[in-house]
C-alpha positions as CSV (number, residue, x, y, z in Angstrom):
1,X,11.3,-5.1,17.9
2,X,9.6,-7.7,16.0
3,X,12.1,-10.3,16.6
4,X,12.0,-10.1,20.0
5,X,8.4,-10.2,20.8
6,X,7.0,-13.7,21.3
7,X,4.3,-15.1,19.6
8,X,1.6,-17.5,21.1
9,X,1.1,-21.0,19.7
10,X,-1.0,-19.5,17.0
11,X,1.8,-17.7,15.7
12,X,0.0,-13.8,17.1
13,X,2.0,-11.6,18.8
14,X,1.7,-12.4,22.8
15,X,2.0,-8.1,23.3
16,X,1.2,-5.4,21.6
17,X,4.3,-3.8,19.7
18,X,4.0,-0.7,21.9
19,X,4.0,-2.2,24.8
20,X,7.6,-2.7,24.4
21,X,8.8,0.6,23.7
22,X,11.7,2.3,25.5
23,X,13.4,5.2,25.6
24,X,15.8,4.2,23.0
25,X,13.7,2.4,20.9
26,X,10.3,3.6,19.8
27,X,9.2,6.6,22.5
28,X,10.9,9.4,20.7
29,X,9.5,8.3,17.4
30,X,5.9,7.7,19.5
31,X,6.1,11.2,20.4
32,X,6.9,13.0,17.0
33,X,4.1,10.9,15.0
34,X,1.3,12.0,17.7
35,X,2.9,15.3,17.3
36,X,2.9,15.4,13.8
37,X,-1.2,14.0,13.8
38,X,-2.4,16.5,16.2
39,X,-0.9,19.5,14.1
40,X,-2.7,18.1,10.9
41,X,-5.9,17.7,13.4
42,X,-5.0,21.1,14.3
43,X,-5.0,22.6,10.8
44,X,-7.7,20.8,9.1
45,X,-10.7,22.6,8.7
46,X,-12.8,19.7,8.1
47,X,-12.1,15.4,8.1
48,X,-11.9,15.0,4.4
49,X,-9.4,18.0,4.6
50,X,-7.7,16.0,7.4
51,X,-7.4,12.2,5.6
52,X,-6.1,14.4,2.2
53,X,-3.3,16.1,4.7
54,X,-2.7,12.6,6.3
55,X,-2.0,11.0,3.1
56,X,0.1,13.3,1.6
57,X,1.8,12.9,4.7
58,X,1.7,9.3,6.0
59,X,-0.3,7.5,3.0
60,X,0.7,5.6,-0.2
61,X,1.8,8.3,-2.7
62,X,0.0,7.7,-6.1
63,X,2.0,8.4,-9.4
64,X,0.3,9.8,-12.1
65,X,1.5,7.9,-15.5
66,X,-1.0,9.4,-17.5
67,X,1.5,10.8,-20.0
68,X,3.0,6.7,-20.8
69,X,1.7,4.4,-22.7
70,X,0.7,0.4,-22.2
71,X,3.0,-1.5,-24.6
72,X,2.5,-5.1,-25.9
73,X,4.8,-7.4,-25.3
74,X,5.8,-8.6,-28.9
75,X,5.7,-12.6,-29.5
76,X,6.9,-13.9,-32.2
77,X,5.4,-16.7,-34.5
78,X,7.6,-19.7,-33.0
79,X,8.0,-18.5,-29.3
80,X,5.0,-20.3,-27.1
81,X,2.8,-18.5,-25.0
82,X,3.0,-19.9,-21.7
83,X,-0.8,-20.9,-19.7
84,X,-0.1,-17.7,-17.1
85,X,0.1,-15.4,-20.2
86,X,-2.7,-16.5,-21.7
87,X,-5.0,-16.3,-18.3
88,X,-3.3,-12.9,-17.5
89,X,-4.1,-11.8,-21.1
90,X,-7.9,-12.9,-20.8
91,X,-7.5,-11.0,-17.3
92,X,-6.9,-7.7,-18.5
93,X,-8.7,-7.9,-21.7
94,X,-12.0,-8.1,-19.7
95,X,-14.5,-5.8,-19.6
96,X,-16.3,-5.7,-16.4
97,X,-19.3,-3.4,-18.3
98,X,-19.6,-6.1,-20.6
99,X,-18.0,-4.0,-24.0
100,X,-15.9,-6.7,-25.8
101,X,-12.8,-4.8,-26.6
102,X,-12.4,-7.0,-29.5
């Protein structure tokens, strides 16, 4: 569907994406996500309750890694450390609080 909708000389979309749904394409999917919103609406006793059921549903899932460890890349005396490295390094080894981890 995004192929086929024109954009304007800036590059934006001349319609909006649902403005070109059909029967095939789009309006039976249309229909089961407002379903599928109004029965969380429906079951959540409160808004907060609502956005957790939303994201467990619809939202980014977020893994837990709490049981892996970081590991350091090992460099060896004559391999050279490239700029991006370096910057990256400095990058995580700062402290926003101000604690040097050093």
């Amino acid at each position: 569907m995004l192929e086929r909708t024109k954009r304007n000389a800036k590059g934006r979309l001349k319609n909006k994406l649902h403005q070109r749904l059909t029967r095939e394409e789009g309006i039976e999917h249309l229909n089961k996500q407002i379903i599928s919103v109004v029965t969380l609406m429906n079951i959540s006793d409160n808004w907060n309750q609502f956005k957790r059921l939303w994201d467990k549903k619809f939202g980014q899932q977020v893994l837990a890694f709490d049981e892996y460890q970081l590991i350091e890349p090992i460099i060896r005396g004559d391999e050279k450390v490239s700029p991006f490295d370096k910057k990256l390094k400095k990058a995580l080894d700062y402290d926003p609080k101000g604690k040097s981890s050093e």
